[in-house]
N, C-alpha and C positions, 0 to 999 in steps of 0.2 A: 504494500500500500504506500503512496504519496504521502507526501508537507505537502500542502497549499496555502500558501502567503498572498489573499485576495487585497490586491492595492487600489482601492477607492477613486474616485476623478474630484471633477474641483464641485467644490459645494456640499459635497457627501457624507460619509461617516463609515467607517468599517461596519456597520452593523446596517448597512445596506444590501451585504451580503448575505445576509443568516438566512432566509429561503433555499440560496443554496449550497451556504456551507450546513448549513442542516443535511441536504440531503448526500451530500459528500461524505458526512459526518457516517447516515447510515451505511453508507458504502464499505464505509473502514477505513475512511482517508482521515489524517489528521488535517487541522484546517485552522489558519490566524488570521484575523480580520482589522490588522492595525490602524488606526486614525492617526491620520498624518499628521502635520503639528499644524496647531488652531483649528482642527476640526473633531464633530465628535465630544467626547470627555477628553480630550487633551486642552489642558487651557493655555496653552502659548498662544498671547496674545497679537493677533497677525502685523501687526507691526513689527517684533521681535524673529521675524523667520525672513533672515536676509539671505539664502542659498539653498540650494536644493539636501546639501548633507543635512541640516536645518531641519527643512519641511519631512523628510522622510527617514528624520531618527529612529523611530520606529520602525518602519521595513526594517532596515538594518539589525536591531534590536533583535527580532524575531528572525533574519536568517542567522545572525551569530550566536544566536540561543539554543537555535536545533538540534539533533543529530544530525547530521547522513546533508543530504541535499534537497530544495524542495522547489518545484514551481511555482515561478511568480505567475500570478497573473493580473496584469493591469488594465481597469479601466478608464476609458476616454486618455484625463493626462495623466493620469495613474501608470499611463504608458513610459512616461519618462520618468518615475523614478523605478520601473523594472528593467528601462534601458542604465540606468547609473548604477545598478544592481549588479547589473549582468559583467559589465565592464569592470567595476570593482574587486565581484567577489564572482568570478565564472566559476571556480571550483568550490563553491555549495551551492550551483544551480543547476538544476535538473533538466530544468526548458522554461522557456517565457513565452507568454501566451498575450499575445494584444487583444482585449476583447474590446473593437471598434476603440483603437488606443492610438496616444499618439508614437509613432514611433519614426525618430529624427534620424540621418544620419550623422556623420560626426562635422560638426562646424556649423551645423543647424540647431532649432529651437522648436518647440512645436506651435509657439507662435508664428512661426515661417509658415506653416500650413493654412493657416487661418486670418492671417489678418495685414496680406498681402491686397493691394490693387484686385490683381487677378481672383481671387478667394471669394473676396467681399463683393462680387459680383456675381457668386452664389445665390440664387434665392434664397434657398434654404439659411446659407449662413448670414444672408441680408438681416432676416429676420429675425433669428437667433439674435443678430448683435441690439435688434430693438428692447431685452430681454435687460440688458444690463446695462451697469452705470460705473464707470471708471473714478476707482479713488485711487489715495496716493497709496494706499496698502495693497490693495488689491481689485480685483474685479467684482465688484456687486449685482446682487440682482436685484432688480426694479420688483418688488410684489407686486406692485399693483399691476404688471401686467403679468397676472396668474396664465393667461390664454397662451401666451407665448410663452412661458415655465415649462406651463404641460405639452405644450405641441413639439417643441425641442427636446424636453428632457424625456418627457414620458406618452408620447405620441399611439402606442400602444397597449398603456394600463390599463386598467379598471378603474374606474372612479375611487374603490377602497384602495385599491393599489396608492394611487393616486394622496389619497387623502390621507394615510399614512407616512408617504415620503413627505409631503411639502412640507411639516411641522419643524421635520430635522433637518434640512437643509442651513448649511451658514449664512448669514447674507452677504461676507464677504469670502472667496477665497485667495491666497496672495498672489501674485504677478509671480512668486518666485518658480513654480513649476512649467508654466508657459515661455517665459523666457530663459530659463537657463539650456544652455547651451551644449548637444550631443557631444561627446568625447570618445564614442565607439571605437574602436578597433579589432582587426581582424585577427589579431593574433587572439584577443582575450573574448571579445564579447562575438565575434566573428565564428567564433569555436561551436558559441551555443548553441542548440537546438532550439528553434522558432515558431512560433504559430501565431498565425494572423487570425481573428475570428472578424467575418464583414457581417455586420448587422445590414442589409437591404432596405428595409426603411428608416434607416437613421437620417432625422432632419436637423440635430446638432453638427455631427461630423459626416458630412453626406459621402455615398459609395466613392464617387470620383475621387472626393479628399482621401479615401482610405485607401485606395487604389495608389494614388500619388505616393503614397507613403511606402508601398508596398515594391513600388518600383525605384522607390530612392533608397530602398533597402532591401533589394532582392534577398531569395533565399528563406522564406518563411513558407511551410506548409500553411494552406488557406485553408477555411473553412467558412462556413455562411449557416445565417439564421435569419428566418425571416422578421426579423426583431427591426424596432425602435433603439433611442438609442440605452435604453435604460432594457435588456434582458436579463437581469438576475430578476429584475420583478416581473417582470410581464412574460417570462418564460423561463423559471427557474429548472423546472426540468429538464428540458434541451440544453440549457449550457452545462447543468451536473452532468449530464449524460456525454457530451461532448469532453468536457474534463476527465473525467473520468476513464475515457477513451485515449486520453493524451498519454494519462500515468502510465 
């Protein structure tokens, strides 16, 4: 049986995952759901998280805590710190799994993907950006437009799905995991075993962006789900079952 180290996106909380680290759980896999720093029960105050080692003390915490080696898997930019993961610490990493995540090459950012000219001429991510409000800490979301929350983040919930997540969401996450900056290499994180998962209807990080990603970093076995961009809730069983198929 696997570690699984489920690494969260920006606004989240590890306990976005427990649908399906639950059912991971029945599986026989073990399973850590860390909250990055300022989100969650971690009270680092997001002013205070100036770098990526910073924002994902945690990950770390939980790979150098384990036995043996375990799968990360990140989602949205929870991507980037499985890529700083991977290049750090290759040999306690089993495989890294992008689940619709950002994944940069080296001298990029995963704000390269998104908030470029070209990008923001996305519908999908047009709209997305009407979603949120730029501070000096970080990226905020605007509540009061709930409409665009839901159609970016959780496009194929359930209303309870739904009404459950929006309570725990942060209202800011910081700038530090969107712009810090890929440092991959081929000799360490290059070694890794990879998997891409494309969410098809994701209207946060839409197919083409993941696509882009996929060919600025070839080398990832792909896989697809016909998800939104939020699938641990709106189809926890497909992606247990897909993970699980990984270990």
């Amino acid at each position: 049986m696997a570690t699984f180290i489920l690494i969260h996106g920006a606004w989240h909380w590890g306990g976005c995952f427990v649908q399906v680290a639950n059912r991971l759980a029945a599986m026989g896999h073990a399973v850590i759901t860390p909250d990055m720093a300022g989100h969650g029960f971690d009270p680092t105050p997001i002013a205070h998280i100036p770098d990526l080692p910073t924002y994902a003390a945690s990950a770390r915490a939980a790979l150098e805590d384990i036995e043996g080696r375990a799968i990360l898997v990140g989602h949205s930019v929870g991507g980037a710190t499985a890529s700083w993961l991977g290049e750090l610490m290759p040999e306690r990493v089993q495989a890294l799994v992008y689940l619709t995540g950002f994944m940069a090459p080296n001298g990029k950012s995963a704000r390269d993907f998104v908030m470029t000219q070209t990008h923001l001429r996305h519908p999908a991510i047009l709209e997305t950006q009407g979603m949120l409000r730029v501070t000096r800490e970080g990226l905020g979301l605007d509540f009061t437009k709930r409409h665009l929350i839901v159609r970016s983040l959780y496009s194929d919930c359930t209303p309870h799905q739904i009404e459950v997540a929006l309570p725990n969401l942060i209202p800011v996450t910081p700038h530090v995991p969107f712009a810090a900056i890929s440092t991959v290499t081929p000799g360490r994180y290059g070694q890794l075993e990879r998997h891409y998962v494309e969410c098809l209807q994701d209207c946060a990080l839409p197919l083409p962006v993941q696509r882009e990603m996929q060919a600025a970093v070839p080398g990832a076995t792909v896989h697809q789900l016909d998800a939104g961009h939020s699938p641990f809730l709106s189809m926890p069983d497909e992606v247990a079952d897909l993970l699980d198929g990984i270990a």
